[in-house]
C-alpha positions, -999 to 999 in steps of 0.1 A, spaced: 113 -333 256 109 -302 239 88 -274 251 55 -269 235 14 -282 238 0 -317 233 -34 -310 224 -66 -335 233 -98 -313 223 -97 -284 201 -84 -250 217 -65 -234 194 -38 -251 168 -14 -273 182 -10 -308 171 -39 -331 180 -37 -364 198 -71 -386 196 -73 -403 235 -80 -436 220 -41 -441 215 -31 -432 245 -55 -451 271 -69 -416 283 -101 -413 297 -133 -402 268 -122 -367 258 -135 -333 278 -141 -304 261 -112 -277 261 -85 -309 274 -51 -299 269 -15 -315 277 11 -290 282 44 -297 278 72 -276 299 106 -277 316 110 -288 351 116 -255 370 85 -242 355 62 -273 365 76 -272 395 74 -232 407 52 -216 382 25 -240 361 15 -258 391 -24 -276 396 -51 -254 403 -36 -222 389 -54 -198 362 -31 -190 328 -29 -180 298 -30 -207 269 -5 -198 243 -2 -158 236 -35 -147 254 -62 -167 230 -74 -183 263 -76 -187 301 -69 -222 306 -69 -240 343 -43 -265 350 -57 -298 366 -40 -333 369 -4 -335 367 21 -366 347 54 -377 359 81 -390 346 94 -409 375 84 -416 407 106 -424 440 109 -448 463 96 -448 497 132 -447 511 141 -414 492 102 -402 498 108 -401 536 128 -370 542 110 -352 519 76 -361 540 92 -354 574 97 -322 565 63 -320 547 49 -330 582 67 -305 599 53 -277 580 19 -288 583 27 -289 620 40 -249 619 11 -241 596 -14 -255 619 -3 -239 651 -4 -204 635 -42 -205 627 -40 -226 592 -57 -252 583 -48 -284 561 -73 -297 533 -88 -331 542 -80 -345 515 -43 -349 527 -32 -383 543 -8 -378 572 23 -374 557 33 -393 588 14 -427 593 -1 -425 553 26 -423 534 20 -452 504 -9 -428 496 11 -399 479 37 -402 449 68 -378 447 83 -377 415 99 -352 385 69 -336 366 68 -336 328 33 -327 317 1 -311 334 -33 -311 320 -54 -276 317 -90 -269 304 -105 -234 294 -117 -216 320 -156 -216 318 -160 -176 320 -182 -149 306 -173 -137 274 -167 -98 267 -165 -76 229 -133 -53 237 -148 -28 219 -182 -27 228 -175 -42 260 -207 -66 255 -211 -95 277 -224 -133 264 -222 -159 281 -213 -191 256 -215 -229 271 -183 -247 279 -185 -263 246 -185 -233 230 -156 -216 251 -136 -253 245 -135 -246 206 -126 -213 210 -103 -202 177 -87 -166 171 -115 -145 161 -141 -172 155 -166 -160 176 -187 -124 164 -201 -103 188 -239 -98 183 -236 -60 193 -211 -44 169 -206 -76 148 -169 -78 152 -151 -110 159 -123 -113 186 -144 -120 216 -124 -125 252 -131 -139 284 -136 -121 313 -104 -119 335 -121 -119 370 -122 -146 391 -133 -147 430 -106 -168 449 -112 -178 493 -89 -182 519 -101 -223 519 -89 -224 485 -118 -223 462 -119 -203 425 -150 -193 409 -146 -175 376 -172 -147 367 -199 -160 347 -235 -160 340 -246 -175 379 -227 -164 410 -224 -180 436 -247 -160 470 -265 -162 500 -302 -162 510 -319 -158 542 -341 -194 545 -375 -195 557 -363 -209 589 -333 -182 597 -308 -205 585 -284 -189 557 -287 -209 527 -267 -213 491 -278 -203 459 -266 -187 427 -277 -156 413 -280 -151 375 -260 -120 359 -296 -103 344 -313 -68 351 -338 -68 372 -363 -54 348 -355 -64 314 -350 -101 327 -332 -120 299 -334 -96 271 -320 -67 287 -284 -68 267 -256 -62 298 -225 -45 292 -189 -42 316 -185 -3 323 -145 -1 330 -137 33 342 -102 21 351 -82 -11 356 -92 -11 392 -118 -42 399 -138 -11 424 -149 4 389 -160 -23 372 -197 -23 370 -219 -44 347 -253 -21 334 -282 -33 314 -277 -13 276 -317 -15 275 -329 3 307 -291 16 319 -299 0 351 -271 -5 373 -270 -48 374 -240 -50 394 -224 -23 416 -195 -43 431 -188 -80 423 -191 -103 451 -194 -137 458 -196 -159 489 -177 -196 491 -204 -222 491 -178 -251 497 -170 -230 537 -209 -224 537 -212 -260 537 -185 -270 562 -202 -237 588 -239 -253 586 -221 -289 591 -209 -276 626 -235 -253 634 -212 -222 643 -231 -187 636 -201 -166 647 -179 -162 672 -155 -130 688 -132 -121 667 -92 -110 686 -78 -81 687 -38 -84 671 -21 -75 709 -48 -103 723 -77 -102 742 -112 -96 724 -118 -65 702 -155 -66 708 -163 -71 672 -183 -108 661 -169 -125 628 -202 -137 615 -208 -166 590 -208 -142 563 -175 -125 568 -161 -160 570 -175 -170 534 -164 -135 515 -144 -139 485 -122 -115 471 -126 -109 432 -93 -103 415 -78 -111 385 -69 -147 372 -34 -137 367 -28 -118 403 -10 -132 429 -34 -136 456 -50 -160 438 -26 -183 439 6 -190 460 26 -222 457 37 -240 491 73 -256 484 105 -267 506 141 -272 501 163 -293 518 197 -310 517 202 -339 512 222 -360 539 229 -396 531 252 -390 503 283 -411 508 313 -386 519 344 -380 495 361 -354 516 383 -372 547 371 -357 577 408 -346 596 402 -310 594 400 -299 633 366 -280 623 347 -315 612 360 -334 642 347 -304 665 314 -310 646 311 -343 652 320 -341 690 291 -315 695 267 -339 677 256 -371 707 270 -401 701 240 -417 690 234 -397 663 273 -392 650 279 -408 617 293 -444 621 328 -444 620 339 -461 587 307 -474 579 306 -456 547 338 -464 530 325 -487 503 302 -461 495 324 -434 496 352 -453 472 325 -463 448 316 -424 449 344 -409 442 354 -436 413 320 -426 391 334 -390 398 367 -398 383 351 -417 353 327 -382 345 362 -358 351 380 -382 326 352 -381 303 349 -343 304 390 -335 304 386 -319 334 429 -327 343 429 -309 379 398 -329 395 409 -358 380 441 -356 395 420 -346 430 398 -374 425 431 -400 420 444 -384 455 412 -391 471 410 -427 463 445 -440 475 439 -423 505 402 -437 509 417 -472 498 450 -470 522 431 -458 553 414 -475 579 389 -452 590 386 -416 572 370 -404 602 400 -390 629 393 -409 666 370 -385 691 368 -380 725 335 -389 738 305 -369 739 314 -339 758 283 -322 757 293 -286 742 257 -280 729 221 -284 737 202 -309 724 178 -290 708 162 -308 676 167 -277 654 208 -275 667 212 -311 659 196 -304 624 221 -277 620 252 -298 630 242 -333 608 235 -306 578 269 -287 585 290 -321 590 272 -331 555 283 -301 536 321 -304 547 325 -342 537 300 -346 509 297 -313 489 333 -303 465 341 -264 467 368 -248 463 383 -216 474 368 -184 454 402 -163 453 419 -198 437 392 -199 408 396 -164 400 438 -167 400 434 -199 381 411 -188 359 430 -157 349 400 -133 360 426 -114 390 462 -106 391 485 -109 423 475 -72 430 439 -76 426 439 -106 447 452 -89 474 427 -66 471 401 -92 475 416 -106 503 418 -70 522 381 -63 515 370 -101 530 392 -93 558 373 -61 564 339 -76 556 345 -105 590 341 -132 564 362 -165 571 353 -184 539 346 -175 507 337 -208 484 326 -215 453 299 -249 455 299 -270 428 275 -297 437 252 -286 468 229 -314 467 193 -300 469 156 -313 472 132 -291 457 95 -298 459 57 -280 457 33 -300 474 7 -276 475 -17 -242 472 -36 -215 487 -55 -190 480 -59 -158 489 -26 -149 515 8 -173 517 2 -170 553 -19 -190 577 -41 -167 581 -57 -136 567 -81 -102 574 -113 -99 554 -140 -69 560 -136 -63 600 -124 -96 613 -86 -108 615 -69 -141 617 -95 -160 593 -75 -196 583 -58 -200 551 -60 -240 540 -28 -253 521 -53 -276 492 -35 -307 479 -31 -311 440 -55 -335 423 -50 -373 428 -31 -389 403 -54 -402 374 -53 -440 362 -33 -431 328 -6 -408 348 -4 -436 368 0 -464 339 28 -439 322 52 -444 348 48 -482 351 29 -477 385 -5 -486 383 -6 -490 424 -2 -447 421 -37 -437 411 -57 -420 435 -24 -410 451 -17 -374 461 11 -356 438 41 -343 452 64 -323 426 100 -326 439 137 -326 417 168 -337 433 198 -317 420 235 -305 427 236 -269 422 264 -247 420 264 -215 447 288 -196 465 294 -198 500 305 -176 527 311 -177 566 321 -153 594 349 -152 616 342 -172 649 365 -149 673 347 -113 658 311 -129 663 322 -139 694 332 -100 703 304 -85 683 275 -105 707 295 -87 738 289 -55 718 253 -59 721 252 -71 757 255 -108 752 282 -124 772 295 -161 764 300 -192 785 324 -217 793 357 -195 779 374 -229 780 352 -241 749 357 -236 711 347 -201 698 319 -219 680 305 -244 703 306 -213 733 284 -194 702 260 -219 701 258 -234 733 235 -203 742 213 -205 714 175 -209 726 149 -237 709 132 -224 684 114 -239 656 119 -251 620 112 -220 603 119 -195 629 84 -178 634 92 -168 671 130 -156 665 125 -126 678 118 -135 709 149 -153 715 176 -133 729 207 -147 719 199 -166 688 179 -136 672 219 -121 668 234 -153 656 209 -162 631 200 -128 620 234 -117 612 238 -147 593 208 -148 573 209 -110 563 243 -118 551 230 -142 531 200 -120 513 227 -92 512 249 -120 495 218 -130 471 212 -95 461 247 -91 445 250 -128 430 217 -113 411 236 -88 396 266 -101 388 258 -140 381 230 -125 357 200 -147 377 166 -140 388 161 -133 424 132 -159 419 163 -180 406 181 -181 440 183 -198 474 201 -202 501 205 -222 528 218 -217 562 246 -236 579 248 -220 617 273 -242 631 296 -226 600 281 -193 608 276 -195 571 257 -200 543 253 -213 506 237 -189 480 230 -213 452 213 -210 416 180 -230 421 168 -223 380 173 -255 375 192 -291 384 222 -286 357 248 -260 367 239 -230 338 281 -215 350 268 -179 364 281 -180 398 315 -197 386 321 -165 365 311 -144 393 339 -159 415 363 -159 383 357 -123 370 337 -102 392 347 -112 430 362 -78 435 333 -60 424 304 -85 445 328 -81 478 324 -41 470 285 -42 466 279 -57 502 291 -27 518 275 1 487 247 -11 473 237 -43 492 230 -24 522 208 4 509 171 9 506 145 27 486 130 39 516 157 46 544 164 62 562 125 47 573 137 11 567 169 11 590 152 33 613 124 6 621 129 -28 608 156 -23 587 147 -52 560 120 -49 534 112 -52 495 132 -27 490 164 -39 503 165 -72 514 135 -94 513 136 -123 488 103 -136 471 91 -167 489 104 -195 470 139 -181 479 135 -177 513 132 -210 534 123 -189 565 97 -165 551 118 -135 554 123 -142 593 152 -124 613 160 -101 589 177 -66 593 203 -50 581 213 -34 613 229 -63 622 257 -55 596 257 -19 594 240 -9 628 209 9 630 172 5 651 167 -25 671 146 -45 650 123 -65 675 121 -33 696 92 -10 692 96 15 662 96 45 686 118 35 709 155 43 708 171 9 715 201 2 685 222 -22 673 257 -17 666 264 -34 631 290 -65 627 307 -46 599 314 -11 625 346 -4 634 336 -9 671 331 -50 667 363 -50 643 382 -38 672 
């Protein structure tokens, strides 16, 4: 469906659909349907978030969401375990969940995942400003709903072209209150209990004829003040607000305050009173921090395998995973055969010769063999049975058997981007850069979903005025309305909480170190292997500590803090230069980590069709992106501060948070090129030697 507005009210000039022929609900003033592409519904035009309607005529808010499709509750599951799991995470560090949330656990009929098409917005009901004589008014909803280009005059200076006021006050429990004529305040009650009102924008003296006007001294919301034009007394100072839905919820369980931590624990002495906790923070409708989307990516793990699993590497993963939990041996041969035939049909389809032929290969020997898993000893216990291992290995097996790639260096031979002597050149600077594997991914099959907001931070919690550590609530989209519901033939959905999720196979580019120089560059930094009679790998991460899903406490954990943070600043060193030379966003990117490979899969996330970016990389640029790991990959804006404390920030290698799975966790690029201890306190003198020094290559 092509981009573009479905209009239901009058804001503005798109085309016009009357409600009566569509079953909708009566009409609301300002009611619009906006059409857009998937990746935008799901990462950027998202419930509850303040935009501009077409090119700046309006501030609109975007409310219920349509679907084209909802899943079942067999594919739903996953994607609510791991839901669960980060409402778990968020909880523990100080967060809080809205209410309105069923347990993604024991309630799962009452939400609905499914591929977004449409979402509904309504103008914002603001002030209204002259941008010449800066004059507020303050027009009813109605009026703001028929708002048209230069319809409304202002009664100062008698131009046209009024505008609302950008300002909005956002709180940590999710709540957004635009700047208008009432504000939401405090009072002192009668009986010492602290009491919502709203207070009207008017001066003091002139009452409702004193004419009010925004004096903007710079962009900065600190300078903004609002004078009466009658008297030139000062109405409003500062702009603030206090959250009436937390006042509420405070009164409710009768807590006045309470002492407020220090950040290296115990108390700092200071009380966080029931005013600090209510503050809201005025900002601009467009900023960030009034809105941050909560999303997830996963794999996806019960696609049928097409790759025969007799490589020595799968059959070591499999023996590391407990027999329980290994994959059934030749249960999934039907499936698998049936697989790799609907691939044939599309590779004959598109002319595609050489995956044909693969494809052909693959099904005589699916059809001629017994079992396409290679007999295994029994469990032999080479790993812990950590949850968060065992994740690892079943996502690792998966990859091998169920995702095609193919090697990097063959793409760019076959595809005439690298003579014999240039491809010896890129197989000199991947033997100097440690890295096993170098693949190109042509179907990494990944879930994508937003299942909710906040307001305010993107972390659990967040400082206002003196105190620290106030909760952040993740707020669930609006419930599913009847006609969303009726539009996808489920009528059972309404009143069901929205999830936003696409299932797609992306294209990426993977990449994996050498087993054996790990192995010597953990001795390097003091940490010394077991059981020399095991596999390089499973004596790597036979070691590795517990930790949780999203690696919060990595730090802390001695010998995994190496492991994974070598190979996850590999990876945002490795999505750095695929922006560059693939031509994507970094917001376009993600990656996911495969430790049992000591790997990981940079893959183009922009949407669930493969656009061809990181296939040209590999074809035409793989000597240059090899060459930008070790120059420009590495470097900072701000070193030599960076490496000399943390060694990862915005400047170098932190990716935006809908690339990062782990919230920028474990990352330092010391653990390539050497540099300060990251965990270790910035002044003392503790270092790392780097993976990529000549010391671990030795």
């Amino acid at each position: 469906m092509a981009e573009g507005f479905q209009k239901r009210g009058k804001l503005g000039a798109p085309r016009v659909i009357d409600s009566r022929d569509d079953g909708i609900e009566p009409e609301r003033p300002g009611r619009v349907v906006m059409q857009r592409g998937v990746s935008q519904l799901l990462f950027n035009y998202l419930p509850a978030r303040t935009v501009d309607w077409e090119d700046g005529l309006a501030i609109v808010m975007l409310e219920g969401v349509e679907l084209s499709q909802a899943w079942d509750a067999d594919r739903s599951s996953a994607v609510l375990e791991e839901i669960s799991l980060y409402f778990d995470r968020w909880k523990s560090r100080g967060g809080t969940i809205d209410p309105f949330f069923p347990d993604p656990k024991t309630d799962r009929t009452r939400y609905t995942i499914g591929l977004p098409q449409a979402i509904e917005a309504t103008v914002l009901n603001t002030a209204l400003y002259c941008p010449r004589c800066f004059r507020l008014s303050f027009p009813k909803r109605q009026v703001l709903a028929r708002l048209e280009r230069g319809e409304l005059q202002c009664i100062a200076c008698g131009k046209k072209g009024l505008r609302q006021v950008p300002h909005v006050f956002v709180h940590g429990c999710g709540e957004l209150v635009p700047v208008s004529e009432w504000i939401p305040a405090t009072r002192l009650g009668a009986d010492g209990v602290v009491e919502a009102v709203k207070r009207p924008l008017r001066c003091p003296r002139c009452g409702v004829d004193g004419p009010l006007v925004m004096s903007l001294k710079s962009e900065r919301v600190k300078d903004m003040k609002i004078v009466c034009q009658k008297c030139e007394a000062v109405v409003v100072d500062r702009l603030t607000a206090r959250c009436h839905r937390c006042l509420s919820a405070s009164l409710r369980s009768k807590s006045g305050s309470r002492t407020v931590t220090s950040e290296a624990g115990g108390e700092s002495g200071r009380e966080e009173t029931i005013v600090t906790r209510i503050a809201m923070r005025v900002s601009r409708y467009s900023a960030s921090d009034t809105y941050y989307a909560q999303t997830l990516s996963m794999l996806r793990l019960d696609r049928p395998a097409t790759i025969n699993a007799t490589d020595e590497e799968q059959s070591l993963l499999r023996r590391m995973l407990p027999v329980r939990v290994r994959p059934g041996v030749g249960q999934q041969s039907a499936d698998t055969l049936a697989t790799i035939v609907q691939r044939l049909r599309v590779a004959e389809a598109e002319g595609n010769h050489e995956e044909t032929e693969r494809l052909r290969k693959l099904i005589v020997q699916a059809a001629t063999s017994s079992s396409p898993i290679v007999s295994e000893s029994a469990d032999e216990n080479l790993v812990p049975e950590s949850s968060d291992l065992l994740k690892s290995l079943r996502e690792s097996l998966a990859f091998r058997q169920t995702v095609s790639t193919k090697p990097a260096t063959a793409v760019a031979r076959e595809g005439g981007g690298a003579n014999e002597f240039l491809l010896k050149e890129i197989e000199e600077k991947r033997r100097r850069l440690g890295l096993r594997e170098l693949l190109l991914v042509e179907d990494l099959p990944v879930i994508t979903a937003s299942f909710g907001y906040t307001r305010r931070s993107f972390e659990p919690t967040y400082p206002e005025l003196s105190a620290k550590n106030l909760p952040t609530q993740i707020r669930a989209f609006p419930s599913l309305q009847r006609a969303a519901a009726q539009r996808i033939g489920r009528p059972e959905t309404f009143g069901t909480v929205p999830i936003l999720a696409r299932e797609g196979e992306h294209e990426g580019i993977f990449l994996s170190l050498e087993p054996e120089r790990v192995a010597s560059w953990l001795r390097t930094n003091g940490v010394e292997l077991p059981n020399p009679e095991l596999p390089t790998i499973a004596r790597i991460l036979k070691p590795l500590e517990p930790i949780d899903t999203y690696y919060d406490d990595v730090w802390n954990c001695r010998t995994r803090r190496l492991v994974f943070g070598l190979v996850h600043s590999l990876a945002h060193i490795a999505m750095r230069a695929v922006s560059r030379f693939a031509g994507l966003e970094r917001t376009s990117l993600g990656e996911y980590i495969f430790l049992p490979l000591l790997g990981a899969v940079v893959f183009d996330n922009s949407g669930a069709f493969r656009l061809g970016g990181i296939e040209t990389l590999a074809r035409d640029q793989l000597s240059a992106f090899l060459s930008a790991f070790a120059s420009e990959a590495v470097t900072c804006l701000y070193d030599a501060a960076c490496l000399d404390h943390s060694g990862a920030c915005h400047g170098c290698i932190h990716s935006p948070e809908i690339s990062c799975r782990f919230f920028n966790h474990g990352l330092s690029r010391a653990f390539l090129v050497g540099g300060h201890t990251p965990w270790a306190d910035a002044a003392s003198d503790s270092r790392l030697v780097g993976y990529w020094s000549a010391e671990s290559a030795s």
